[in-house]
PyMOL Python script that loads the backbone (N, CA, C, O; Angstrom):
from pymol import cmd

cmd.read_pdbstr("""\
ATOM      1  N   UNK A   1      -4.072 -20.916   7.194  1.00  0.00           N
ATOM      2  CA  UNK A   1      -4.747 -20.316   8.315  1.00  0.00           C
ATOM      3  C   UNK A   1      -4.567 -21.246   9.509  1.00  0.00           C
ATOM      4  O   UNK A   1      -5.085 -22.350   9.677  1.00  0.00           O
ATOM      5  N   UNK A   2      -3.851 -20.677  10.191  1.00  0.00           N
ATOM      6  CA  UNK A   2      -3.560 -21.517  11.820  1.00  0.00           C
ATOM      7  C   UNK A   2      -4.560 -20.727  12.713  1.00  0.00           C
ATOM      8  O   UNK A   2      -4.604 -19.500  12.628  1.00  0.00           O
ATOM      9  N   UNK A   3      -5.530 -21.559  13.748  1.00  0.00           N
ATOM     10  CA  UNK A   3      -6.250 -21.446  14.510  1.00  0.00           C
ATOM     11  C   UNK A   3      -6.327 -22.542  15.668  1.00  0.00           C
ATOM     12  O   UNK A   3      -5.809 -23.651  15.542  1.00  0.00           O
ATOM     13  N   UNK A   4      -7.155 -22.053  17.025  1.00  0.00           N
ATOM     14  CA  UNK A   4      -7.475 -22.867  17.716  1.00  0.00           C
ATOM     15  C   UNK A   4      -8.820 -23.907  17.921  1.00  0.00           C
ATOM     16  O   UNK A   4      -9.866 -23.416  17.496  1.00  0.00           O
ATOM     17  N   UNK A   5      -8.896 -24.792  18.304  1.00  0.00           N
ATOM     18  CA  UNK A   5     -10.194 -25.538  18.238  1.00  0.00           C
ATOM     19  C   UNK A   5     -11.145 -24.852  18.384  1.00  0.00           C
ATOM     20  O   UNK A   5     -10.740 -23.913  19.069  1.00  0.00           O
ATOM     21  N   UNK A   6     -12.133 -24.718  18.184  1.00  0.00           N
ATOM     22  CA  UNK A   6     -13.304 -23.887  18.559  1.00  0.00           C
ATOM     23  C   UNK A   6     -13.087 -22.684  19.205  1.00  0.00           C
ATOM     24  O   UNK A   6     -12.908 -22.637  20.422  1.00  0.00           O
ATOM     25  N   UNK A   7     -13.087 -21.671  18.465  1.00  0.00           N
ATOM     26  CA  UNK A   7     -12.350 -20.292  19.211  1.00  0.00           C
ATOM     27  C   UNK A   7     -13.353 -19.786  19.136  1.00  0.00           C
ATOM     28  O   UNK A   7     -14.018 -19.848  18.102  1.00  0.00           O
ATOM     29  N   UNK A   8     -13.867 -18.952  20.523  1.00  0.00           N
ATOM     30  CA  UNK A   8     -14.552 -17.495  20.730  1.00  0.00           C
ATOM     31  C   UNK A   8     -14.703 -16.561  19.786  1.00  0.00           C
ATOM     32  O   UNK A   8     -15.852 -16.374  19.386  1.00  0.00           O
ATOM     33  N   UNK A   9     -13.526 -15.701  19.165  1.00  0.00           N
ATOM     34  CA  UNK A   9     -13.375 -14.772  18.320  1.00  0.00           C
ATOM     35  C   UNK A   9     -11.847 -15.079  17.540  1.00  0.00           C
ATOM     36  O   UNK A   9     -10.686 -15.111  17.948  1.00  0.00           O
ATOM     37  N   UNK A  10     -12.388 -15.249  16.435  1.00  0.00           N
ATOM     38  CA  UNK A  10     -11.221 -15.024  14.968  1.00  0.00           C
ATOM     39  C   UNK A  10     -11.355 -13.775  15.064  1.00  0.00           C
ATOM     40  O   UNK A  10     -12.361 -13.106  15.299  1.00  0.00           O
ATOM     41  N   UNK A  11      -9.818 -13.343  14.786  1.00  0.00           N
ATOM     42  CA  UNK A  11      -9.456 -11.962  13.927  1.00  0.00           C
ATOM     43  C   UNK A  11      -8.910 -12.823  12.449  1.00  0.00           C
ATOM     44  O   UNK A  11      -8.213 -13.812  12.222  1.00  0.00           O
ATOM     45  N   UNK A  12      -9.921 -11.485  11.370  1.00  0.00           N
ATOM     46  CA  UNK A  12      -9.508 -11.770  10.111  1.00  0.00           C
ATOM     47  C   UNK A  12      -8.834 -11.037   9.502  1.00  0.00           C
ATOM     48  O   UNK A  12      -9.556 -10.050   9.365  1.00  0.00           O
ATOM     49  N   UNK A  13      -7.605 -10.771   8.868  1.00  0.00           N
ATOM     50  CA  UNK A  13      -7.178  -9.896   7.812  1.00  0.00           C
ATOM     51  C   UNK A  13      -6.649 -10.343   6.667  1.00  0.00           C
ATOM     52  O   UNK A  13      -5.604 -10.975   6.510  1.00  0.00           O
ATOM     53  N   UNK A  14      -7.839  -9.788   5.465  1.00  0.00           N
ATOM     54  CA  UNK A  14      -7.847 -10.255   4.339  1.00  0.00           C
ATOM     55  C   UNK A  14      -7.383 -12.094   4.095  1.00  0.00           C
ATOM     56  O   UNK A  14      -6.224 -12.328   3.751  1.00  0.00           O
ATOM     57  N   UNK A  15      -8.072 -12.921   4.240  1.00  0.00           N
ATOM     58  CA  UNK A  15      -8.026 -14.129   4.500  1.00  0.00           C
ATOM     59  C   UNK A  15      -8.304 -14.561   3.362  1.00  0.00           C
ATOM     60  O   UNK A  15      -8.851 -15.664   3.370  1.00  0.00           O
ATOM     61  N   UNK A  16      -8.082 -13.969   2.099  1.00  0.00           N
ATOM     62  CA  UNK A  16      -8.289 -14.399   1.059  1.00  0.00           C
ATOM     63  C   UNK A  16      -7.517 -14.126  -0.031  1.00  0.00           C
ATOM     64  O   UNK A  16      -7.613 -14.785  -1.067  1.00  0.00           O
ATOM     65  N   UNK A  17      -6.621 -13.046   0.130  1.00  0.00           N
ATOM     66  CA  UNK A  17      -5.567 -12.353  -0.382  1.00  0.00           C
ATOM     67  C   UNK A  17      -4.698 -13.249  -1.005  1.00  0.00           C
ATOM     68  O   UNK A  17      -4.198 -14.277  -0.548  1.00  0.00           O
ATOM     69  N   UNK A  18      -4.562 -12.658  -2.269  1.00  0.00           N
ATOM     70  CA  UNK A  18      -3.336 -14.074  -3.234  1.00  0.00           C
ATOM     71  C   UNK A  18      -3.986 -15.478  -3.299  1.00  0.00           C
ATOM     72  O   UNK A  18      -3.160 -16.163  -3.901  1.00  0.00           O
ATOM     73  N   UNK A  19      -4.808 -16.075  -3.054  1.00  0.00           N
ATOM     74  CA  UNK A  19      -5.636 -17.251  -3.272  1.00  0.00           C
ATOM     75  C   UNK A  19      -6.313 -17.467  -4.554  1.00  0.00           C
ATOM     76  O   UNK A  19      -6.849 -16.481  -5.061  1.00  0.00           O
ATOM     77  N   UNK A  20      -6.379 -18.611  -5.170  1.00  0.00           N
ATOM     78  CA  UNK A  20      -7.735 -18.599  -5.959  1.00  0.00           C
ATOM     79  C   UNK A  20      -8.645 -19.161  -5.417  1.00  0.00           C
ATOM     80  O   UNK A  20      -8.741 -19.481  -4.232  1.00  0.00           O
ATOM     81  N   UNK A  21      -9.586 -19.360  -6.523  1.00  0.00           N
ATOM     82  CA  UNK A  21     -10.856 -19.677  -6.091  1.00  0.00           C
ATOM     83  C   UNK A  21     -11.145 -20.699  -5.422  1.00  0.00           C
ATOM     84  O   UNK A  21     -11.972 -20.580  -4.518  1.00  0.00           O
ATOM     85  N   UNK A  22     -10.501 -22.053  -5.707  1.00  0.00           N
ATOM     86  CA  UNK A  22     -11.124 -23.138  -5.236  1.00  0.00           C
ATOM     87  C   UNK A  22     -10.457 -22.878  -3.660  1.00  0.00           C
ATOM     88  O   UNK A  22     -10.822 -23.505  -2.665  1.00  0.00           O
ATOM     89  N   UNK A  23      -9.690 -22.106  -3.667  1.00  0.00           N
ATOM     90  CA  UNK A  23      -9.011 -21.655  -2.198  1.00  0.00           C
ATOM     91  C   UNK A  23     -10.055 -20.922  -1.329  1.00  0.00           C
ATOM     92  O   UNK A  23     -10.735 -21.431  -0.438  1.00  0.00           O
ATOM     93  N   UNK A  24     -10.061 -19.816  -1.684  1.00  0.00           N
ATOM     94  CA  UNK A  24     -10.985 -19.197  -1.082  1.00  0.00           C
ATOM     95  C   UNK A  24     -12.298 -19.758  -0.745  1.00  0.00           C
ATOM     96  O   UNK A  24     -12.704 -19.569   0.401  1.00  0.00           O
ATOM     97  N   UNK A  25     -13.259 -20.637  -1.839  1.00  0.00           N
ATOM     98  CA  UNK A  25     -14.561 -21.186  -1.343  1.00  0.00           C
ATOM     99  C   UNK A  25     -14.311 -22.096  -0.364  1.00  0.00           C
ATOM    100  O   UNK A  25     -15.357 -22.386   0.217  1.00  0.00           O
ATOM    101  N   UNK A  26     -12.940 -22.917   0.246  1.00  0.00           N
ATOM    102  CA  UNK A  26     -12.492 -23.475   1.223  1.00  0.00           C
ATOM    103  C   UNK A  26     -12.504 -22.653   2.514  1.00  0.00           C
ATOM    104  O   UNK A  26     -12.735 -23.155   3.614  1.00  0.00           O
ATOM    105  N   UNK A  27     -12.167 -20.996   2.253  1.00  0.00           N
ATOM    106  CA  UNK A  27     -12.015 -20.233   3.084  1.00  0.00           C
ATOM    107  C   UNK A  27     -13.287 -19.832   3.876  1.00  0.00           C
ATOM    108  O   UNK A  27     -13.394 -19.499   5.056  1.00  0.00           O
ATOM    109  N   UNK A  28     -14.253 -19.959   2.866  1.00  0.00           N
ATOM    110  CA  UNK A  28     -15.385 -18.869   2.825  1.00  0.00           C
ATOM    111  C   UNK A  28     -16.542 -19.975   3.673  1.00  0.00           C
ATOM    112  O   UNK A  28     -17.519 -19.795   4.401  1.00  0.00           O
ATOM    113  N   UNK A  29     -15.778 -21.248   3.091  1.00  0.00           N
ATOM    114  CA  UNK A  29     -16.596 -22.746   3.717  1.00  0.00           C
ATOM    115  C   UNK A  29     -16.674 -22.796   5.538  1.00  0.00           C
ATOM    116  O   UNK A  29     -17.548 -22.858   6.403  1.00  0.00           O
ATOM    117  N   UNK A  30     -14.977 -22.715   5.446  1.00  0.00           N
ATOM    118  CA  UNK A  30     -14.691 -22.525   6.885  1.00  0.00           C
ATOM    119  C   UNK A  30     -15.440 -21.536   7.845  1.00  0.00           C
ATOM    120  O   UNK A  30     -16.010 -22.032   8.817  1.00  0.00           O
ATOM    121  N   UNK A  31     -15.487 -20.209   7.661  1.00  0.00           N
ATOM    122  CA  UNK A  31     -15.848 -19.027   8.024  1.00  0.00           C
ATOM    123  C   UNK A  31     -17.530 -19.340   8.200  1.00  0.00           C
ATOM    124  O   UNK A  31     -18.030 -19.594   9.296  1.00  0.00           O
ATOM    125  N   UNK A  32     -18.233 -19.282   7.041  1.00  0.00           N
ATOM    126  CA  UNK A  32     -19.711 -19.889   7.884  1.00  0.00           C
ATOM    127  C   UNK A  32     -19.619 -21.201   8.520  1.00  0.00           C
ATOM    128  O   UNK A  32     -20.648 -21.458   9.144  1.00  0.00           O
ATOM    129  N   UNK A  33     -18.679 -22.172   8.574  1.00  0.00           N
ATOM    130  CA  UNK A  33     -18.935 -22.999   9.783  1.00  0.00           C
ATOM    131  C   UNK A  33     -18.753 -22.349  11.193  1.00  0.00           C
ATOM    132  O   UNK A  33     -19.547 -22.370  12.133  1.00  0.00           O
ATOM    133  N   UNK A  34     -17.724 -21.862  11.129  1.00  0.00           N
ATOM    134  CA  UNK A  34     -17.147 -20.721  12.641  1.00  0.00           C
ATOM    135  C   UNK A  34     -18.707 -20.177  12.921  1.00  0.00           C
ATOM    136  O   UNK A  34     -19.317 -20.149  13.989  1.00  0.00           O
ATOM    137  N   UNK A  35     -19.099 -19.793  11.708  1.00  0.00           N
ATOM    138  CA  UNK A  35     -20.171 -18.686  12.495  1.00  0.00           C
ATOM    139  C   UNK A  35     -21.231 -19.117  12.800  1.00  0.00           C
ATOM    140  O   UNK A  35     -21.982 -18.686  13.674  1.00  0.00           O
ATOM    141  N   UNK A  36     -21.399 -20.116  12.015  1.00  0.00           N
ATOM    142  CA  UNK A  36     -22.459 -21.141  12.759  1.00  0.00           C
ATOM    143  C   UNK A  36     -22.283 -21.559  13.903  1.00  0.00           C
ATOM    144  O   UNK A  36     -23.096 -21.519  14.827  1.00  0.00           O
ATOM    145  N   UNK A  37     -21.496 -21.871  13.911  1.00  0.00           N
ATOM    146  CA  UNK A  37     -20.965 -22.728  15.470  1.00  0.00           C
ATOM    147  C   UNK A  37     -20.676 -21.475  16.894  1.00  0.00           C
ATOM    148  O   UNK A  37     -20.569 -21.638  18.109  1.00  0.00           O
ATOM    149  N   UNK A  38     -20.637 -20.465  16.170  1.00  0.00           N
ATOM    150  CA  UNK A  38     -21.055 -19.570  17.349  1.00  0.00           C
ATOM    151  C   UNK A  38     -19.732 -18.524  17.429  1.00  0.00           C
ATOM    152  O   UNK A  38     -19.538 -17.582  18.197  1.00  0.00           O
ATOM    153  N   UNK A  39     -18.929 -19.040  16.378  1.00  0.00           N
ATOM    154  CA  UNK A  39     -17.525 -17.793  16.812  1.00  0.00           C
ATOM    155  C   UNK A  39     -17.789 -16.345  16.685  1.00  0.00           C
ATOM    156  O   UNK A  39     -18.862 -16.144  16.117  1.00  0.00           O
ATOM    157  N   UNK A  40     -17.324 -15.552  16.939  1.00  0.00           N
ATOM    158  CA  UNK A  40     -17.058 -14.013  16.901  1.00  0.00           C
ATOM    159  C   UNK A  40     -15.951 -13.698  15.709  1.00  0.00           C
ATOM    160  O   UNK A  40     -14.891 -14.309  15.578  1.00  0.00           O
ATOM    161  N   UNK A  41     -16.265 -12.969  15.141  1.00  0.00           N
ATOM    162  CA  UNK A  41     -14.991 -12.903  13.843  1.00  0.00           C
ATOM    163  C   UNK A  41     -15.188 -11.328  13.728  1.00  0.00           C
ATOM    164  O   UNK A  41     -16.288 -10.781  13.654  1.00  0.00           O
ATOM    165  N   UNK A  42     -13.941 -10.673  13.725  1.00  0.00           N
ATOM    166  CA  UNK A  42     -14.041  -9.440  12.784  1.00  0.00           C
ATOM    167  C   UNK A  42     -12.688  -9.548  12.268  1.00  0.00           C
ATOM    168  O   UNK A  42     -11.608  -9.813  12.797  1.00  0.00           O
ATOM    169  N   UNK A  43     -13.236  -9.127  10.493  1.00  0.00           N
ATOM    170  CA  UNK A  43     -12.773  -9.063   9.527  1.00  0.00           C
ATOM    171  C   UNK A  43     -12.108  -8.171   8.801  1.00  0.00           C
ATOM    172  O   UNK A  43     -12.821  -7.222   8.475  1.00  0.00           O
ATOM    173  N   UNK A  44     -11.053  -8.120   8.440  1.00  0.00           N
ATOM    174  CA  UNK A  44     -11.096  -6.831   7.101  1.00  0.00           C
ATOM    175  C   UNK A  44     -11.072  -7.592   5.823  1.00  0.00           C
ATOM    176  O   UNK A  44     -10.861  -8.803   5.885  1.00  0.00           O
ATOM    177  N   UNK A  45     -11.227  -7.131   4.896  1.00  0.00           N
ATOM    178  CA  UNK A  45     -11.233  -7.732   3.564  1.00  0.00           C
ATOM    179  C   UNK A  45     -11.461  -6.319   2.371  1.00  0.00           C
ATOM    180  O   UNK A  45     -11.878  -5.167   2.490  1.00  0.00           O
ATOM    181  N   UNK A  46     -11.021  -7.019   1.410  1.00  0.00           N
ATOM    182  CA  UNK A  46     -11.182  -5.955   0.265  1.00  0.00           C
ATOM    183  C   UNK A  46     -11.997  -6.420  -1.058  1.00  0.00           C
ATOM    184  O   UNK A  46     -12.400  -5.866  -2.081  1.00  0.00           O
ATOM    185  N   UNK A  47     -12.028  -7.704  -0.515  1.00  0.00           N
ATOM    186  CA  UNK A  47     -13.439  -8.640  -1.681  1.00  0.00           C
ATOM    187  C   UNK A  47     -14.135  -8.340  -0.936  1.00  0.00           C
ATOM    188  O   UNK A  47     -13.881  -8.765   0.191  1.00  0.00           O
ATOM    189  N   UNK A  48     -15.672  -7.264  -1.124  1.00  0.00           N
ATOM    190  CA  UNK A  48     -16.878  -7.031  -1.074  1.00  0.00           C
ATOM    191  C   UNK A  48     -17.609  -8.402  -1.364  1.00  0.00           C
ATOM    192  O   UNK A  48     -18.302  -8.978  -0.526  1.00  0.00           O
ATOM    193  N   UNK A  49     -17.356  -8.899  -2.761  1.00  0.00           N
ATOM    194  CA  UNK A  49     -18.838 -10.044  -3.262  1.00  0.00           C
ATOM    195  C   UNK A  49     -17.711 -11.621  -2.208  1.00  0.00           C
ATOM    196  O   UNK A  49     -18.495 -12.552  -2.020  1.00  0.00           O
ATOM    197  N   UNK A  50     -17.186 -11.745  -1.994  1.00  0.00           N
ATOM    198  CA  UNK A  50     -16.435 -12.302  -0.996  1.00  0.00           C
ATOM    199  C   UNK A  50     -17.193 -12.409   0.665  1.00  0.00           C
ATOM    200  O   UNK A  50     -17.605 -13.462   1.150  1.00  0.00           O
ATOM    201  N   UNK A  51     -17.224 -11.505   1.116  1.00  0.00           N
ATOM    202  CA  UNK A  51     -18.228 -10.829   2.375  1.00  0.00           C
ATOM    203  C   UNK A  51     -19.245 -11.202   2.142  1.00  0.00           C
ATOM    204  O   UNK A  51     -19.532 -11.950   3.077  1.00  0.00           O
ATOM    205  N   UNK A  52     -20.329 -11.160   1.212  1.00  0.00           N
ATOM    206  CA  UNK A  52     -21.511 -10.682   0.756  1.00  0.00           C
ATOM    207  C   UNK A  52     -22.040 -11.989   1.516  1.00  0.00           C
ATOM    208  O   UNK A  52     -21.600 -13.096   1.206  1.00  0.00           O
ATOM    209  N   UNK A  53     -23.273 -11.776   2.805  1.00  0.00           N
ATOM    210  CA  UNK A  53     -24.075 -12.583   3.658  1.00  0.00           C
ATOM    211  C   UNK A  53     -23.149 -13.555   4.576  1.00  0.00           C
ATOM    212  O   UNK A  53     -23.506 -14.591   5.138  1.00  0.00           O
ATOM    213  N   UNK A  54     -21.867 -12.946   4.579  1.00  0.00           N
ATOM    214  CA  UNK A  54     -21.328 -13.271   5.856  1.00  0.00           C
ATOM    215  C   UNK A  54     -21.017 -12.643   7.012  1.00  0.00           C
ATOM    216  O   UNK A  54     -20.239 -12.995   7.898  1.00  0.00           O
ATOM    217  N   UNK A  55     -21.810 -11.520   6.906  1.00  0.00           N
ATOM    218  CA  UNK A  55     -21.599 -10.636   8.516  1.00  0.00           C
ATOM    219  C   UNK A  55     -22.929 -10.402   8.719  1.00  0.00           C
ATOM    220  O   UNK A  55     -23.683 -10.183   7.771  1.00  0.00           O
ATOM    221  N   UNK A  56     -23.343 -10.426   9.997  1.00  0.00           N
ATOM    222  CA  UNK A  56     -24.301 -10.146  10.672  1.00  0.00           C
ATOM    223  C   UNK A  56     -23.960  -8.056  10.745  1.00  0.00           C
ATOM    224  O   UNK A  56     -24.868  -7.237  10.881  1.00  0.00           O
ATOM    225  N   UNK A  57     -22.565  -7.726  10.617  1.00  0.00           N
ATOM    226  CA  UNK A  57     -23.104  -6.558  10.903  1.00  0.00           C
ATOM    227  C   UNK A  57     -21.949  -6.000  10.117  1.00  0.00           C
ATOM    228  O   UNK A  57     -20.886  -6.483  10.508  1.00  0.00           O
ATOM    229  N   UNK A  58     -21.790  -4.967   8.938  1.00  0.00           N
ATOM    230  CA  UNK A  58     -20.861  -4.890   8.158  1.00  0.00           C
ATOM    231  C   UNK A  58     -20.393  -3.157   8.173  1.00  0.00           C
ATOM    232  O   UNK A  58     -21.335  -2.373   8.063  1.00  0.00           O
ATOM    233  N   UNK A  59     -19.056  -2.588   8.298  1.00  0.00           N
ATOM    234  CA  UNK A  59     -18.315  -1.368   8.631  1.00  0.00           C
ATOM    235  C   UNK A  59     -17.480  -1.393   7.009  1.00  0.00           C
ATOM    236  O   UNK A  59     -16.700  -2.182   6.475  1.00  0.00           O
ATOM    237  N   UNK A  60     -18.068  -0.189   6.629  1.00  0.00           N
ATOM    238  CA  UNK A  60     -17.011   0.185   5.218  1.00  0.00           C
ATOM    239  C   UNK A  60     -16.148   1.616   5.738  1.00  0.00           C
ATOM    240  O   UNK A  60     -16.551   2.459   6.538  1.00  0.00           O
ATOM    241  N   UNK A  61     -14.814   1.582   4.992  1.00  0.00           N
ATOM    242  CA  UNK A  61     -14.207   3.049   4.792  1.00  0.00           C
ATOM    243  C   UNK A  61     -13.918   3.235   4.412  1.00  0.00           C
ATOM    244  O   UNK A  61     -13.185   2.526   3.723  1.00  0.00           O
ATOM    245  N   UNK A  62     -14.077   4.730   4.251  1.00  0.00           N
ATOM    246  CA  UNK A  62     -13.898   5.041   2.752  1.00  0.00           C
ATOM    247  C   UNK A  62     -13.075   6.698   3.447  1.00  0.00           C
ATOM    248  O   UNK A  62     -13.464   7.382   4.394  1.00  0.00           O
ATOM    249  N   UNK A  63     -11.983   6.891   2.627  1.00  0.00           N
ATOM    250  CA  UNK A  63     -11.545   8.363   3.102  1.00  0.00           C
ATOM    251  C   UNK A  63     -11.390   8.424   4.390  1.00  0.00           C
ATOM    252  O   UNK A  63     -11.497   9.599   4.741  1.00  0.00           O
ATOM    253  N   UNK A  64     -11.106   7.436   5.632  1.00  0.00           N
ATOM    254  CA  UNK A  64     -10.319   7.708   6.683  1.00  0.00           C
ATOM    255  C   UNK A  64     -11.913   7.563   7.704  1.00  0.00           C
ATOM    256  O   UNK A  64     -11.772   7.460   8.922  1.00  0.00           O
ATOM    257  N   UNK A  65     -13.314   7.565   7.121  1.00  0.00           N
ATOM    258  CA  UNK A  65     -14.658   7.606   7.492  1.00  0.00           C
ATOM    259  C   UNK A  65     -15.303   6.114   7.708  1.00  0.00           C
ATOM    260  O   UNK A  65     -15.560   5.445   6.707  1.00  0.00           O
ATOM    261  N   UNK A  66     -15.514   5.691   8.774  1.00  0.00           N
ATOM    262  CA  UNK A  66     -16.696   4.821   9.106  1.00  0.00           C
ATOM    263  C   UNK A  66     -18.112   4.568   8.985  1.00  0.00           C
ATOM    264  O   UNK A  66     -18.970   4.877   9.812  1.00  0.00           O
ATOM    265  N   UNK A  67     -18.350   3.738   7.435  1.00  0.00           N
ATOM    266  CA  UNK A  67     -19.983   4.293   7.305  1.00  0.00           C
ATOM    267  C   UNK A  67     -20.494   2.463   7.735  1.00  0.00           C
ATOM    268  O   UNK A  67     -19.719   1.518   7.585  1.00  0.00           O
ATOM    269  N   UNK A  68     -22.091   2.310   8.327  1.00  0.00           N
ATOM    270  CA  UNK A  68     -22.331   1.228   8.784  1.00  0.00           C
ATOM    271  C   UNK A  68     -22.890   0.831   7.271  1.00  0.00           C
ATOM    272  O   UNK A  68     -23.334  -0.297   7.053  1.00  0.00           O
TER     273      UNK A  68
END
""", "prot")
cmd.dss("prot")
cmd.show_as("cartoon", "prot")
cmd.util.cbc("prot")
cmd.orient("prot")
């Protein structure tokens, strides 16, 4: 994952994809620091328990449909 110093807004897509675990909890480490620190992130992902209490505001779809 290449980024800039303290960025405004990350775009995420699937940032966890093909990783294992001890990878991803590196990933997942990073991501609540960002959001602590105040970044903007929107995400896609397809790990649900991955996500789980890292968005302040979370968009599923299902069938082409936007449910909050």
């Amino acid at each position: 994952m290449a980024m800039v110093k303290k960025p405004r807004l990350l775009l995420l897509d699937e940032p966890t994809a093909s990783l294992d675990n001890a990878s991803k909890i590196k990933v997942r480490t990073l991501i609540e620091k960002l959001k602590n620190d105040g970044t903007t992130m929107l995400g896609i992902f397809h790990d649900l328990e991955f996500m789980e209490g890292l968005c302040d505001k979370e968009f599923n779809m299902q069938k082409g449909e936007m449910n909050e």
